[in-house]
N, C-alpha and C positions, 0 to 999 in steps of 0.2 A: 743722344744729346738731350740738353735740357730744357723743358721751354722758359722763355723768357719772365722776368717775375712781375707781375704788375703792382704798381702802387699799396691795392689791399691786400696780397698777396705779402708786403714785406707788412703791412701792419700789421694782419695775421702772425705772422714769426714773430714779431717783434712781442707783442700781448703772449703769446705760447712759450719764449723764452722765461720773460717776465712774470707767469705763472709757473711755470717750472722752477725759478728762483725762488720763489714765496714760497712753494710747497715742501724746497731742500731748506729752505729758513725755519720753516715750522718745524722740520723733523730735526734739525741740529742747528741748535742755536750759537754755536761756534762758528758757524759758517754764515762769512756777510759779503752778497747779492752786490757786485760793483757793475753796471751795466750803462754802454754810449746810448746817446739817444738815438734816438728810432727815426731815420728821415728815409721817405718813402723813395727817394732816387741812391739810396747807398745803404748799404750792406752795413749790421749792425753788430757787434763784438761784446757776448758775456762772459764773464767770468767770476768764478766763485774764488776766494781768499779765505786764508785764518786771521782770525784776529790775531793780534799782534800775540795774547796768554795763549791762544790754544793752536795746537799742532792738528792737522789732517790728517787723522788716520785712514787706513782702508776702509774701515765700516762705515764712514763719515762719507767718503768719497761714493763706497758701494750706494749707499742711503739717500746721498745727492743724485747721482745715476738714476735708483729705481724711482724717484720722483719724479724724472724726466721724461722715462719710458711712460710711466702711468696717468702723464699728462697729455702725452703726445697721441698714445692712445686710444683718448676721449674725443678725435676727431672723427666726421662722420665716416660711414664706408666708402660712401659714394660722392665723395669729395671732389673727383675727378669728374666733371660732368661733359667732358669734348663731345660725346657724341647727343648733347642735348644740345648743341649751339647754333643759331642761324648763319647759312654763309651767305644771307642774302641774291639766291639764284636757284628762283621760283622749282623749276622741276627738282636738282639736287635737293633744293628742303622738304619737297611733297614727299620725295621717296621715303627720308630719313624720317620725318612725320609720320608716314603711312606705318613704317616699320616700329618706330617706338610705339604707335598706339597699339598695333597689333600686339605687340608683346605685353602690352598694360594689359588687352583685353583677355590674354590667353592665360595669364594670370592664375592661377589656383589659391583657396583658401589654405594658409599656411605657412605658405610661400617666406622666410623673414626678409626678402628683399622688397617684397609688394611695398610695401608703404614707401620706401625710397621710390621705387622705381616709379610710382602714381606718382608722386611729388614732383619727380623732374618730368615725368611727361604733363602734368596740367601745366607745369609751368612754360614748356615749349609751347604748349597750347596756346595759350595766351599770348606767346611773343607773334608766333604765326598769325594768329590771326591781327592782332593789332599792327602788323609790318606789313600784311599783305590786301589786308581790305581796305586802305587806302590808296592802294595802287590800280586804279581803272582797268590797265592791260591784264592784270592776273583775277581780280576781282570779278569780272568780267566770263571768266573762265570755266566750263561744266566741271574741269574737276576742282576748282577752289570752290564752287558751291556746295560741290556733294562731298568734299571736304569740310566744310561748315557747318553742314548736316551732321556730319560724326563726330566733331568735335564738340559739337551743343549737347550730341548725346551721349558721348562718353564723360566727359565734365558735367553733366546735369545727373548721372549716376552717381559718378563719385562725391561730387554737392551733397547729393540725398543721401548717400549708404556711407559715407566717409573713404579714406585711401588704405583700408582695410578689407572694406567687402569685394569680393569678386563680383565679376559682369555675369548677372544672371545668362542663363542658355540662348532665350528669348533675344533678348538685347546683342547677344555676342552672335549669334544667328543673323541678323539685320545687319549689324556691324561691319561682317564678313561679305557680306552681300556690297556694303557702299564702298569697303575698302576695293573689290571688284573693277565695280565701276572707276575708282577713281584711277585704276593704275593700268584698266583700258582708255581713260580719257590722256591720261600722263602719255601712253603710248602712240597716241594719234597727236600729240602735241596741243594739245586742247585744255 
C-alpha cells in the first residue's frame, strides 16, 4: 500500500510535473504544457498536446519522456526519511536515536551515503532533543542525560569537521562507551 500524500508532498509533484513540462517545452517546441492547478487536497492532471501545425511524432514523445525521467531523477536518494521520524514515546525514540547515531558514528571516510546519512541524523537530533527536554518526566532521566551528552558531542563534531568527516577513533571510543550506558539505562527503564 501506499502511504497517504501530504499537502507538500502533492506540491512537491505538482512543481516536478511543471518542471518536467518546461524541460519537454525546451527540448521541442511543438509541444505545449496544458496543466490543472495544483491544490494541495486533490490530485492534479498533466498533459502534453501538439499545436494545432505540428503532429507528435515518436522522437517528440521519446524526448518529452526522457525529460521526465531526467527530472525525476534529480530527487534526493534519501528522500524517504521514515526511519528518522519522532513517534513521540520516549524509549521507542531513544533506541531509534541510539541506532541512527551509532550508524552516523561507524561511518567510514568515503562512505557516498555519509553526508545524507549525517544530515538526517543531526536533524533527528535536534527534534529529540527540542521534544524531549522540555518534558520534566523524560528530562529528568540518566539516559536522556547521557543521551544529551552524545548528542552535544557527536553534533559538536560534525559543527567542527562538517557532514563529510568521519568520527575520529577517540571520540567514536567515548561514543560507544555512552551509547552503553544509555541502552543499560533504557533497559532498567530509567
Amino acid at each position: 500500500s501506499f502511504p497517504e500524500l501530504t499537502p507538500s508532498d502533492n506540491i512537491m509533484l505538482c512543481t516536478l510535473a511543471l518542471s518536467s513540462l518546461a524541460a519537454a517545452a525546451a527540448l521541442q517546441p511543438a509541444l505545449t504544457p496544458r496543466a490543472t492547478a495544483c491544490h494541495a487536497s486533490s490530485v492534479s492532471s498533466v498533459r502534453m498536446t501538439a499545436g494545432p501545425d505540428a503532429p507528435v511524432s515518436r522522437r517528440q514523445s521519446l524526448a518529452s519522456l526522457a525529460a521526465a525521467a531526467l527530472s525525476v531523477s534529480a530527487l534526493p536518494v534519501f528522500a524517504d526519511s521514515t526511519g528518522y521520524k519522532l513517534k513521540k514515546d520516549y524509549p521507542a525514540d531513544a533506541k531509534a536515536m541510539l541506532d541512527n547515531m551509532r550508524a552516523a558514528t561507524e561511518l567510514q571516510r568515503g562512505n557516498p551515503e555519509m553526508e545524507t546519512i549525517v544530515k538526517a541524523t543531526r536533524s533527528e537530533m535536534n527534534d529529540f532533543v527540542a521534544f524531549y527536554r522540555r518534558q520534566p518526566k523524560v528530562s529528568g532521566m540518566p539516559s536522556f542525560s547521557t543521551m544529551y551528552t552524545a548528542i552535544n558531542t557527536l553534533s559538536g563534531h560534525y559543527a567542527s569537521y562538517g557532514n563529510k568527516y568521519p568520527v575520529p577513533e577517540k571520540r567514536r571510543t567515548r561514543l560507544a562507551q555512552q551509547y552503553k550506558e544509555i541502552e543499560r539505562a533504557l533497559a532498567r527503564g530509567k
